[in-house]
KOLSEVO-366939 format. One record per residue: y, z, x of N, C-alpha, C in turn. Coordinates in steps of 0.02 Angstrom, whole numbers, plus 50000, padded with zeros to 5 digits. Layout:
YZXYZXYZX...
***
This chain:
500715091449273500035089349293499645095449319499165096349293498485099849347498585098949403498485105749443498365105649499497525102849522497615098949583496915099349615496905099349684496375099949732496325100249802496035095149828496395090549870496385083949894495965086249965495105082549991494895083250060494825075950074495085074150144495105066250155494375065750202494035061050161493475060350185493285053450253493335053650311493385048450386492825044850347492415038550313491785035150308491675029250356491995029550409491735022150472492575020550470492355013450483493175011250496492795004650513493044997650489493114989350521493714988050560493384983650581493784978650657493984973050625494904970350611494914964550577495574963550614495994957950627496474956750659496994958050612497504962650640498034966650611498584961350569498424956550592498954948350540498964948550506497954948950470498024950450399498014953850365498534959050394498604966750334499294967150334499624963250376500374965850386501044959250406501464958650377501964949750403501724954350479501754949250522502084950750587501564954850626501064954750623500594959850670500314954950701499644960250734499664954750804499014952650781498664946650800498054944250816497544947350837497614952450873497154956450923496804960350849495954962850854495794966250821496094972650830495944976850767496174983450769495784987950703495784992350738495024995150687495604998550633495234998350563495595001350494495085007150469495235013050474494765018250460494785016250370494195019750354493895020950264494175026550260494655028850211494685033750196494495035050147493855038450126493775040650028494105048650022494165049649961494495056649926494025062949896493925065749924493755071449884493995076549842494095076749797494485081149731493975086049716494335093249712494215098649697494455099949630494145099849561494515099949492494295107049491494775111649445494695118749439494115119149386493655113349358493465114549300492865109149310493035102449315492645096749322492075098249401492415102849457492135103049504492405098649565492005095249622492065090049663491955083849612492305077849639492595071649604492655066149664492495062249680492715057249737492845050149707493565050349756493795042749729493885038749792493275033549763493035027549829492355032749862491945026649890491605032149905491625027649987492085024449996491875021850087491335019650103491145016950170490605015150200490055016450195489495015750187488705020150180488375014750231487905018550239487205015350276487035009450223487005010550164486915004850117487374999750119487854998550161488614992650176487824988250210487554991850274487404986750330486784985350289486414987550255485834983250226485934977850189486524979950128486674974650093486964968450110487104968950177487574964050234487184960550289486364963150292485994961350332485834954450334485744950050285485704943550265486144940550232486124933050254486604928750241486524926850140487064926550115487404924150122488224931450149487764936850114488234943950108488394945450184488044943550238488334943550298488754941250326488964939550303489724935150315490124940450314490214944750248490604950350245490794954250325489894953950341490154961850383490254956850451490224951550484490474947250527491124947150528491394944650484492124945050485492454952050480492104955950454492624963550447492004967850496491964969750568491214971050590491574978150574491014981250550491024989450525490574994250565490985000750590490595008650641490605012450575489905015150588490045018550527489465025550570489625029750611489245036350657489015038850595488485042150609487675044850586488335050450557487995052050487488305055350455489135055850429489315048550435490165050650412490145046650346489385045650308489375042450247489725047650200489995048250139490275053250096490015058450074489255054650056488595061350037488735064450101488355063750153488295067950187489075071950217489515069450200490185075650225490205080350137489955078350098489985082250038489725085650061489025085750076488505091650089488845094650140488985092150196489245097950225489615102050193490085100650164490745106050145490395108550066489825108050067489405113650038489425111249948489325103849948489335098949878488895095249871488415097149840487665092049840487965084549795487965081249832488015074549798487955074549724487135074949696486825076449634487215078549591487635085049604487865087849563488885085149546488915080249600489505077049576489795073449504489765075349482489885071949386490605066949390491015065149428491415057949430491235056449499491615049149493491715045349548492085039349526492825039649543493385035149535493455029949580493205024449548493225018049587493915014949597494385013749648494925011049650494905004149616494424998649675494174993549648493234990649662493154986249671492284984449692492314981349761492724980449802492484981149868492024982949903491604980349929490994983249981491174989849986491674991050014491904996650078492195003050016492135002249963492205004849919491795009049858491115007249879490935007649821489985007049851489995007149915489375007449942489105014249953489255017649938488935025749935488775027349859488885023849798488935023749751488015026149737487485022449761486905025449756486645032349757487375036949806487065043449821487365048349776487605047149718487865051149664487725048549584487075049349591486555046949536486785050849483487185055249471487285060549402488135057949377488405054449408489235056449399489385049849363489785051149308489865043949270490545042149313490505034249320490815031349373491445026749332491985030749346492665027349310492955020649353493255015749325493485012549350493645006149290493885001549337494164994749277493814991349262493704987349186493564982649161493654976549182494104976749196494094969949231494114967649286493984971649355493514972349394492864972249373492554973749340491904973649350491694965949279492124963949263492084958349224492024951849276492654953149329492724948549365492024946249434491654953449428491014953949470490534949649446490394951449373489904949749347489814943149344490544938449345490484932249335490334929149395490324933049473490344927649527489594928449540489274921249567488684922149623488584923749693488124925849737488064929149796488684927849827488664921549853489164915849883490054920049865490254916749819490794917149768491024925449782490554929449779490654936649773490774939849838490214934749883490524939249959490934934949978491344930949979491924928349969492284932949968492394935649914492844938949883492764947949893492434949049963492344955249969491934960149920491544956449901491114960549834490224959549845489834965749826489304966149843489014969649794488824964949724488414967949661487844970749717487364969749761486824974449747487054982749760487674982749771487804989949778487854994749721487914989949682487954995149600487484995949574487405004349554486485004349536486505002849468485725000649440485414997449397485805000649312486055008249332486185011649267486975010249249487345006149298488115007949288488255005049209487965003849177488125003449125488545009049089487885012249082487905016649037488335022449079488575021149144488655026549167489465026249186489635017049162490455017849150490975021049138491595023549144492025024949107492665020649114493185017249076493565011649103494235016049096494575014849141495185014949134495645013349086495505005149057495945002549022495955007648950495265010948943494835012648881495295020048863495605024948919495865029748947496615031748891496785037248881497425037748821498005035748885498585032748880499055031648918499445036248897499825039048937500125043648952500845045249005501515048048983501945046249054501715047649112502245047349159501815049149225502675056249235502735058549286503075061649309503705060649336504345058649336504835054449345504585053249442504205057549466504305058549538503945052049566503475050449499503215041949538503595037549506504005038149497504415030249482504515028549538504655018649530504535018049460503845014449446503515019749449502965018449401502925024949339502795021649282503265025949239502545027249179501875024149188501325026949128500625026249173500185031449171499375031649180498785032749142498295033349182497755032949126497405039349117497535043749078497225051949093496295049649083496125048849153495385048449136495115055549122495245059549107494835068649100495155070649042495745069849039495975070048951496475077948964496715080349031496785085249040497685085049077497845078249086498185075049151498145077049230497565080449236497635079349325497625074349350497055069949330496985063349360497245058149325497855052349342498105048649312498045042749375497725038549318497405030849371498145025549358498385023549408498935019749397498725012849410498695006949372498824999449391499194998149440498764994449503499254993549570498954985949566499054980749525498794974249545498844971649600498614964149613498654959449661498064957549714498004966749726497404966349791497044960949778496614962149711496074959549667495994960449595495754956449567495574960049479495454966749483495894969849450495304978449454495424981949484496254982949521496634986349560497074991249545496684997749549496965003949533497115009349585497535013949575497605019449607497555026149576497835032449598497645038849566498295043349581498705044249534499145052449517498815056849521499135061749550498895068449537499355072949573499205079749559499875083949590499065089349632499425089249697498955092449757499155099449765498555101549767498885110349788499215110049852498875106149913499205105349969500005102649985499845096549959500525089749961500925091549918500835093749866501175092849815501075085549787501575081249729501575075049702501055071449745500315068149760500135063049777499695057849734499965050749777499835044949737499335042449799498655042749779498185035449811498095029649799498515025349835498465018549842498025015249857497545017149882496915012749886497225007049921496955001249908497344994949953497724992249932498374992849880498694988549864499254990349949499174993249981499464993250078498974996350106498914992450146498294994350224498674999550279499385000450260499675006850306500175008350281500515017150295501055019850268501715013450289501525010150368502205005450390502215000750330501724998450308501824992250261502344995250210502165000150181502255003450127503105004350144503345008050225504045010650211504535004950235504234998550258504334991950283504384986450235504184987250184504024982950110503774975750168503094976450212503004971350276502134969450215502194964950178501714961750145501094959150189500394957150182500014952950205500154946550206499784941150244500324934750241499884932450173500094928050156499874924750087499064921050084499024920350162498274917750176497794920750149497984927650191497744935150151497744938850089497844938350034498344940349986497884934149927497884930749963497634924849915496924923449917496644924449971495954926149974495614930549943495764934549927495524941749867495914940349817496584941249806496824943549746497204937149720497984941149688498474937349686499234939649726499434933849760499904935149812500524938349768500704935249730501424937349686501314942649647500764945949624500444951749610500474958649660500434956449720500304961049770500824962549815501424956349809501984960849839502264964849802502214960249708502594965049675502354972849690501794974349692501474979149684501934984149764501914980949814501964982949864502874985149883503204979149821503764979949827504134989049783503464989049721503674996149693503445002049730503095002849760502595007749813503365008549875503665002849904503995001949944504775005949897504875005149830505575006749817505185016049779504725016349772504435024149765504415028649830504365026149882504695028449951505235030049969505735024349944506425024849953506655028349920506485030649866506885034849790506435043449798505845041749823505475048949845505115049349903505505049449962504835048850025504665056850047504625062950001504465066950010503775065349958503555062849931502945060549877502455057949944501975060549931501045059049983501045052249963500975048649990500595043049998499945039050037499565038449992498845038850033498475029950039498535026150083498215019350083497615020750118497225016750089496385021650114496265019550175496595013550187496315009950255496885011850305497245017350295498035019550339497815022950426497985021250487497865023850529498255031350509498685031650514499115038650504498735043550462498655041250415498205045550367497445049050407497375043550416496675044650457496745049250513497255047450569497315053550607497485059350611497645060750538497685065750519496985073150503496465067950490496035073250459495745075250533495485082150492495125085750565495535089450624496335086850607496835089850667497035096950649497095099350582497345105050542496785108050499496305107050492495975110550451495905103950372495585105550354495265101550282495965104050229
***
């Protein structure tokens, strides 16, 4: 695989009671930081996968029926920790970003998506099949917020499924094929079902980490992950599919056990999160 340079981008963080991310946690809220990705390609440039929280979460959430969303998950999101603006800092004009790897269509995912008007936006078919079919209601239900996707994503698609498949590296088993979205293999999008329709993650080999896999949410923390400690089914079933998502959680959990020297990145991970900013980018 291509090398690339992984920067973990802090975008806010929600307040949701820890039960439903984990068997056995507690009731008490507990805030889940956003983590989005910034990729350094030796060739493609900056690349971000997920783009986290934006100022555009709380508008689109301002009225009912989409307010419901941000009630139940209440979201901090401090002046400037949207993705554009930490791009620009570290000296990356948004504009000139040419991808942006959607894990799945989550609010919290995909609401910065307005501020990278040039970058054709990869992600699944059937996620965005499964969008198209719900109304306001139905959709923020289901953690999803069409007005966040701008008017051009058409044309500005690229799908995963659409992608040449390709092995993966014995070091992520067992997950054993990806999707070379660049045609180059740095970036290999892996199927992590269950979360929701449209649940992907990302291979790649880090100049830093070495081997890392972003999980996006198929686990809300590294414990879930080295715990094989599932969401309860309440949870699980409300977005996605439950028997989908342990499986998912159960291979993530035996890719630990067989390589726990392999990065593992859950976007919504405290650990992960306290990580950035302590060592340098």
């Amino acid at each position: 695989m291509r090398e690339v340079r992984t920067i973990p981008l802090l975008t806010g963080a929600c307040r949701h009671p820890q039960v439903m991310t984990i068997r056995g946690g507690t009731f008490r809220p507990v805030d889940f930081p956003a983590v989005a990705m910034l990729l350094l390609h030796p060739e493609e440039g900056p690349i971000l996968f997920d783009t986290g929280y934006d100022p555009a979460f709380l508008e689109a959430t301002a009225r009912l029926p989409e307010a419901l969303y941000r009630w139940t998950t209440p979201v901090e999101l401090p002046p400037g920790a949207d993705a554009a603006s930490q791009c620009r800092a570290l000296g990356h004009d948004p504009a000139d970003i040419r991808h942006v790897i959607l894990s799945h269509f989550h609010g919290d995912h995909v609401a910065g998506l307005h501020a990278f008007p040039r970058a054709e936006i990869h992600c699944a078919r059937a996620g965005l099949d499964d969008l198209s079919r719900r109304g306001r209601l139905g959709a923020t239900r289901r953690g999803l917020l069409p007005g966040l996707l701008p008017a051009d994503l058409d044309r500005r698609t690229r799908f995963f499924e659409d992608a040449p498949r390709v092995p993966l590296p014995d070091d992520f088993q067992p997950f054993d094929t990806g999707a070379d979205m660049l045609g180059d293999g740095s970036l290999l999008a892996i199927e992590l079902p269950g979360h929701c329709p449209g649940h992907w993650g990302l291979a790649l080999h880090d100049a830093r980490w070495g081997m890392h896999m972003l999980v996006a949410d198929a686990a809300w923390s590294l414990e879930a992950i080295r715990q094989d400690r599932p969401p309860p089914a309440i949870a699980t079933a409300l977005l996605g599919n439950t028997a989908q998502a342990r499986s998912t959680l159960h291979a993530l959990h035996r890719l630990f056990l067989r390589n726990p020297d392999l990065r593992l990145t859950p976007c919504h991970c405290p650990e992960r999160a306290a990580e950035i900013g302590s060592d340098g980018p």
